[in-house]
C-alpha positions, 0 to 999 in steps of 0.5 A, a space after each residue: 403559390 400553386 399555379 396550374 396552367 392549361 393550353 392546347 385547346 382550339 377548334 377542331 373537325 370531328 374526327 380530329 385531335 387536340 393534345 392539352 397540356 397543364 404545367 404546374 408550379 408551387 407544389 412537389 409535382 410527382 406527388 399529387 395525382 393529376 386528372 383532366 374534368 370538363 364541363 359543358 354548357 348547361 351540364 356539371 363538370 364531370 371527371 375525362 381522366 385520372 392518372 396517380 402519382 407519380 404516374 403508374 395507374 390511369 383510369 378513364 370516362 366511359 365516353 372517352 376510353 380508346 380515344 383519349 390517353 393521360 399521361 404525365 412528365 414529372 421532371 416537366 411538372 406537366 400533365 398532358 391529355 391527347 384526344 383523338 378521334 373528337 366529337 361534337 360532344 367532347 366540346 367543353 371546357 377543360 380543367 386540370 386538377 391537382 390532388 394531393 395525399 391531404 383533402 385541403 391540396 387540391 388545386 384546378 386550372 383556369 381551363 381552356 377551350 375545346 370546340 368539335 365542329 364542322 
């Protein structure tokens, strides 16, 4: 059973950080491109970061580049995301997400919290 659990969301100032994590279990980890989403009240769920496996290439959200960085731990089955510099705008949920080299392998996290506000 695939299994991707995130942590590390809370409440933070503007201008502060938060760094999330998504550990994963039931699949052979370095083989499955993983990607941060986010999805704000009233707003679609829109892709924040991306990294391939087994981790050579990134890419990034307009909004988010110079701020945020993805990276990942394969002997950890973990991918992290730390944020820097946060907006009120950044405020959402965050999902992980899975992808692997078939369609149908593709699995997301419960997601977790991030709220920017004074």
């Amino acid at each position: 059973q695939v299994q991707l659990v995130e942590s590390g969301g809370g409440l933070v100032q503007p201008g502060g950080s938060l760094r999330l994590s998504c550990t994963a279990s039931g699949l052979p980890f370095r083989r499955y491109a993983m990607s941060w989403y986010r999805q704000a009240p009233g707003k679609e769920r829109e892709l924040v970061a991306a990294i391939t496996s087994p981790g050579g290439s990134t890419n990034y959200a307009d909004s988010v580049k110079g701020r945020f960085t993805i990276s990942r731990d394969n002997a950890k089955n973990t991918v992290y995301m730390q944020m820097n510099s946060l907006r009120p705008e950044d405020t959402a949920v965050y999902y992980c997400k899975a992808q692997g080299a078939l369609s149908y392998q593709n699995y997301w996290g419960q997601g977790t919290q991030v709220t920017v506000s004074s």
